[in-house]
C-alpha positions as CSV (number, residue, x, y, z in Angstrom):
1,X,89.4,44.7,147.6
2,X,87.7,48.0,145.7
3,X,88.2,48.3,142.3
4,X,89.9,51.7,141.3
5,X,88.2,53.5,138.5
6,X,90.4,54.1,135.6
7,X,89.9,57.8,134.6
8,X,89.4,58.0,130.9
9,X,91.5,60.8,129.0
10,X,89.4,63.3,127.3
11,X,91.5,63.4,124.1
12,X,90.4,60.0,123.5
13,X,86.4,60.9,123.7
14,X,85.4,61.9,120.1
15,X,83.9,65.8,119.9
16,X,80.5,65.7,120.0
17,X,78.9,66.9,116.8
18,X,76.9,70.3,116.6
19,X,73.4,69.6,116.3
20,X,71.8,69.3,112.9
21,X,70.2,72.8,113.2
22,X,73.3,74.3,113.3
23,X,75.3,72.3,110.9
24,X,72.4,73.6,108.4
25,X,72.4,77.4,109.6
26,X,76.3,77.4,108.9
27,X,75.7,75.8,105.9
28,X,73.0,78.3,104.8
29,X,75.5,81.2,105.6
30,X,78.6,79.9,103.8
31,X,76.1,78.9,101.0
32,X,74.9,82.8,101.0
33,X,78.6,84.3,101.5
34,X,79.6,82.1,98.4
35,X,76.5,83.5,96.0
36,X,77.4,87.1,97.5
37,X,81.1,86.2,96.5
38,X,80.3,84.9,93.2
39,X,77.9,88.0,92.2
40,X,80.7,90.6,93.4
41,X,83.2,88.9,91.4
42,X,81.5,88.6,87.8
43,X,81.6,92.1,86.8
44,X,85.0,91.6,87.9
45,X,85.7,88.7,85.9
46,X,84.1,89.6,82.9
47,X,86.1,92.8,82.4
48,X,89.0,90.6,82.8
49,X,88.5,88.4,80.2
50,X,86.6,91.0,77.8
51,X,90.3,92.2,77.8
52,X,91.4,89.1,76.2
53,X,89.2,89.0,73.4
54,X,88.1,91.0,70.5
55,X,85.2,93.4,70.2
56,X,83.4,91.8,67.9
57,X,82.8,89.2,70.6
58,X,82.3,91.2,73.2
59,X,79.0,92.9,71.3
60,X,78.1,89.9,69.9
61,X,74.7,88.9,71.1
62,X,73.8,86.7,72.3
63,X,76.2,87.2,74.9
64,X,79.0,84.8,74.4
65,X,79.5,84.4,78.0
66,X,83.0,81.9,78.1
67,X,85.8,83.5,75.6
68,X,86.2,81.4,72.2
69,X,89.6,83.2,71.2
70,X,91.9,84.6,73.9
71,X,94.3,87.4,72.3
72,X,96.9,89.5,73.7
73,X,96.3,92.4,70.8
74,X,94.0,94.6,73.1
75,X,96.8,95.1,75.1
76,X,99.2,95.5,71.7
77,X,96.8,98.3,70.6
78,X,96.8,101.1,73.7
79,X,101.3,100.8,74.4
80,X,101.3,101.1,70.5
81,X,102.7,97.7,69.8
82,X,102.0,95.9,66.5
83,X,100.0,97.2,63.1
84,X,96.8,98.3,64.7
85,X,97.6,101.3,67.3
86,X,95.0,103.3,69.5
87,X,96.6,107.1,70.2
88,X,96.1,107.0,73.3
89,X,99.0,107.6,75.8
90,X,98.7,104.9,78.3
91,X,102.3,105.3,79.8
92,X,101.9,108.7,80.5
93,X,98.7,108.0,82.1
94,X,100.4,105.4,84.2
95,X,103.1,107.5,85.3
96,X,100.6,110.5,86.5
97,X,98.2,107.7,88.4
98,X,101.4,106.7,90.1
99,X,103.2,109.7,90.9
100,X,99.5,111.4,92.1
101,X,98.6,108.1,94.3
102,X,101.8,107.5,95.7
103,X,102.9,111.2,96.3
104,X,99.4,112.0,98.2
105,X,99.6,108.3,100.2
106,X,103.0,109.3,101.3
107,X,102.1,113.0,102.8
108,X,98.5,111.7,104.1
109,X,100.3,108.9,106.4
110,X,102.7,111.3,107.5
111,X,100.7,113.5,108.5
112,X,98.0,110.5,109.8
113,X,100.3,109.2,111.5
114,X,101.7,112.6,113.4
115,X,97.5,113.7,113.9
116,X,96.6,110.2,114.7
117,X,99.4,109.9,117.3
118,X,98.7,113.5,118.9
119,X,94.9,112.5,119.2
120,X,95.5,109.0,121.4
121,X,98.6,110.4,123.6
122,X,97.8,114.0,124.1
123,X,95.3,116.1,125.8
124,X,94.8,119.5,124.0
125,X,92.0,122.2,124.0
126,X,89.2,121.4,121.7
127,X,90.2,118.0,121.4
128,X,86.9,116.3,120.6
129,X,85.6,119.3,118.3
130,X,88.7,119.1,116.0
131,X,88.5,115.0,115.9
132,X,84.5,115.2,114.9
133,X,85.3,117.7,112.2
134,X,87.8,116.1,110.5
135,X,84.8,113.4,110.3
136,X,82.3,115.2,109.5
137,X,84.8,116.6,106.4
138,X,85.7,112.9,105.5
139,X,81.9,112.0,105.3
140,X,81.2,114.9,102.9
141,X,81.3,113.3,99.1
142,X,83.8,114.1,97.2
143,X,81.6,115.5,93.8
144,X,79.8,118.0,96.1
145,X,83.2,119.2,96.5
146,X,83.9,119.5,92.7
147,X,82.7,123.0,92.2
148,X,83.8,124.8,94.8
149,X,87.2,122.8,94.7
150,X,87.5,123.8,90.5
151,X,86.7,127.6,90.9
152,X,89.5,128.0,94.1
153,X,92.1,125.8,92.0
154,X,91.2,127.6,88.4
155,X,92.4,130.8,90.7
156,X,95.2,129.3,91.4
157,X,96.5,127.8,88.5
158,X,96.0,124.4,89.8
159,X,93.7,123.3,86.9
160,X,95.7,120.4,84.5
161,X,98.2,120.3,87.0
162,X,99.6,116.6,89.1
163,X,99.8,119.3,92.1
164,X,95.9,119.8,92.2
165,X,95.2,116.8,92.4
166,X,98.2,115.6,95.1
167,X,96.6,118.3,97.2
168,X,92.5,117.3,96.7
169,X,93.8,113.5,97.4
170,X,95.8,114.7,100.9
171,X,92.8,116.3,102.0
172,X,90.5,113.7,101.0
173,X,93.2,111.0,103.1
174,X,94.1,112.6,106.2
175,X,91.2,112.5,108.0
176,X,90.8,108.7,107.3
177,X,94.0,108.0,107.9
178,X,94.2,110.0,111.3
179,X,90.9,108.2,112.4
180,X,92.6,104.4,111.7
181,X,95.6,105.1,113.0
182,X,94.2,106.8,116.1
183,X,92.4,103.8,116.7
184,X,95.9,101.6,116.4
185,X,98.1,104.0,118.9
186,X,94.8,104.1,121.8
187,X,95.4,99.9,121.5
188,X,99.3,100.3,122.5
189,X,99.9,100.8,126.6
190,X,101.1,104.1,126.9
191,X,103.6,102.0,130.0
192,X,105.7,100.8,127.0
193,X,106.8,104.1,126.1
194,X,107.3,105.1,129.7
195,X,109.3,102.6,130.2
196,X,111.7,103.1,127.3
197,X,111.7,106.8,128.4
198,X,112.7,105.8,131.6
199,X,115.4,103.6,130.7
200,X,116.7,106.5,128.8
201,X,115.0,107.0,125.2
202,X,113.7,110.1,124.6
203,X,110.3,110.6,123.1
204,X,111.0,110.4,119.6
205,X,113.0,107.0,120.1
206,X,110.6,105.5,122.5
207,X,107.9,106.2,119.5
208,X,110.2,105.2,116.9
209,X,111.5,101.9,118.8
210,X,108.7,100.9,120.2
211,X,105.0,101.6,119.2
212,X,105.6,102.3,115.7
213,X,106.6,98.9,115.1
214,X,103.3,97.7,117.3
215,X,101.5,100.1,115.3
216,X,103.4,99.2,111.9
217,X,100.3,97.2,110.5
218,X,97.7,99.9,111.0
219,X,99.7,102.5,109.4
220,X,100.5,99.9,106.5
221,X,96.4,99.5,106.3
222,X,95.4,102.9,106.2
223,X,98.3,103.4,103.6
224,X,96.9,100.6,101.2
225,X,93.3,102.1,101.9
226,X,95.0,105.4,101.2
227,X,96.5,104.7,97.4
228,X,93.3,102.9,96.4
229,X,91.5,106.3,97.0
230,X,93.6,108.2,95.2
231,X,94.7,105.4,92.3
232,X,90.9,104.6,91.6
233,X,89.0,108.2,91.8
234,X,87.7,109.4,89.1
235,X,85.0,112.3,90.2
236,X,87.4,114.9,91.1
237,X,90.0,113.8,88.9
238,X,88.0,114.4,85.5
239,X,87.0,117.9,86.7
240,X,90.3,118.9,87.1
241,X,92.5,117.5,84.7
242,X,92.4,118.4,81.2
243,X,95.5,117.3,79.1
244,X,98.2,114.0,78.9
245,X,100.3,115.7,81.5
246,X,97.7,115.4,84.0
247,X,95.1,113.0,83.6
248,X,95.3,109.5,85.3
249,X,94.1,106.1,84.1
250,X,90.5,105.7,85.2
251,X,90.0,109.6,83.2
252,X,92.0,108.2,80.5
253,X,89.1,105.6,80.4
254,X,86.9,107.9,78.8
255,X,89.4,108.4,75.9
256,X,88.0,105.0,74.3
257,X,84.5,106.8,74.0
258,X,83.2,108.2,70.5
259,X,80.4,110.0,69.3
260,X,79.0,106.6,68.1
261,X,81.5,103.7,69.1
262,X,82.8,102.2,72.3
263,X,85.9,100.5,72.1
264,X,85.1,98.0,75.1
265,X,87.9,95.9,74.5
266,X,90.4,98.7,74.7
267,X,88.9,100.1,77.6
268,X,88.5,96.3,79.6
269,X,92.4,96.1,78.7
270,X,93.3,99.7,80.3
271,X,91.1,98.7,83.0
272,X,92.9,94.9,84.2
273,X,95.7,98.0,83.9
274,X,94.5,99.9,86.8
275,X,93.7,96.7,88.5
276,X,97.3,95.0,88.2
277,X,98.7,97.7,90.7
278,X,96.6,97.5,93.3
279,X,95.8,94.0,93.0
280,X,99.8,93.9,93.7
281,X,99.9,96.2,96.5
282,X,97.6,94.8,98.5
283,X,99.1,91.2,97.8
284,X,102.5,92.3,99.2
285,X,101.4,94.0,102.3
286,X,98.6,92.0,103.1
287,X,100.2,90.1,106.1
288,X,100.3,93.6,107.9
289,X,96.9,94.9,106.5
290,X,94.6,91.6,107.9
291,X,97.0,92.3,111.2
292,X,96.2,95.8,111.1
293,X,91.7,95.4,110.2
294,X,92.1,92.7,113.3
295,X,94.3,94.7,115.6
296,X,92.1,97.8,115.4
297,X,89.1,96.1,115.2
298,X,87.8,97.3,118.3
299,X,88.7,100.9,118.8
300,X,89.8,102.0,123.0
């Protein structure tokens, strides 16, 4: 009588383990990306928790490197809360950064999105020149741009003006934003819009319906990479801004900055300021931006 063999289910053999060599290269790496994490994130952290303390032990030196007294009054001083008051016009800062960053965000992804959608579906006469020069325009810096940009908007009456600055921070945008999105629309079968056209949508609803919500996470990506530019620049901005009704936060900065003194408390405060937003921005839509990075990862 033979014996049948009784087959032996792979889910009950145990994984083999990687060999040493490898355990210890991926090791090595993680060990490597944590020490890169860690030396990223100190400047970080100690402007954070400079804005928590007072000046005197922020200068004092030796460096006292973990907080002895955390204080809230740094914050008190610039909204003008409380005895001690800095006259500096934080809220009005604010409200420029805001209105500037959100303002030029908006108009750059709408007109992103309408360039970066004629780019992957159409076919048009210098189609290659005009994508390559709104490049090479994006890879120009942004300071060798001051000069010629502040004689043009002195003409113009754009100096000290949110308008000057809504219009440098469009142009600065689009071409970004119309490469990324580009990249997101060229991933989406063009068949899924000819299909909705053929079951009756017309162009506009067959983009509305269908690829914009496929392409929702790109555009929310290039829109967080968008109001960062604008909410964090400071190069173009301090050439072109002179007075409260103009200037944004990271200009505003320099306000803390005598002849002799530095008030690096006050500044470390107005800076977790400019942080806060963004840091909030990016938390909310972060679900579509690490779907939008990995969806248009690899560009068709």
């Amino acid at each position: 009588m033979s014996r049948t063999a009784i087959p032996v289910r792979t889910a009950d053999r145990p994984l083999p383990r990687p060999p040493l060599k490898k355990r210890a290269q991926a090791f090595g790496l993680w060990l490597l990306t944590f020490l890169l994490m860690v030396i990223m994130c100190v400047p970080g952290l100690w402007v954070v928790l400079s804005a928590f303390r007072p000046n005197r032990e922020i200068l004092a030196k030796p460096p006292i490197w973990v907080p002895e007294t955390l204080t809230l009054n740094n914050f008190a001083k610039i909204f003008g809360i409380g005895q001690d008051q800095v006259a500096i016009p934080v809220l009005a800062y604010f409200s420029n950064s805001l209105i500037i960053a959100l303002t030029s965000t908006v108009i750059a992804l709408i007109i992103g999105m309408s360039g970066g959608y004629a780019f992957a579906r159409y076919r048009f006469r210098f189609k290659g020149g005009i994508f390559l020069g709104l490049m090479l325009f994006r890879a120009v810096p942004g300071i060798a741009l001051s000069l010629p940009i502040f004689m043009v908007w002195s003409r113009l009456g754009l100096i000290d003006a949110k308008l000057g600055l809504i219009i440098v921070y469009i142009s600065l945008n689009v071409p970004f934003t119309i490469w990324l999105i580009d990249g997101f629309f060229r991933q989406i079968p063009m068949s899924l819009s000819e299909a909705a056209q053929v079951d009756g949508c017309t162009r506009w609803q067959a983009f509305w319906k269908i690829e914009f919500p496929l392409a929702r996470s790109g555009i929310a990506a290039a829109g967080v990479f968008a109001f960062l530019t604008s909410w964090n620049e400071y190069a173009l901005a301090s050439q072109l801004t002179r007075s409260t009704d103009s200037k944004t936060l990271p200009v505003g900065l320099m306000d803390f900055t005598a002849q002799f003194t530095i008030d690096w408390a006050g500044m470390c405060a107005m800076a977790v300021i400019i942080i806060v937003p963004a840091l909030i921005m990016t938390f909310l839509v972060q679900k579509h931006l690490i779907a939008g990075l990995t969806f248009g990862g690899v560009k068709g």
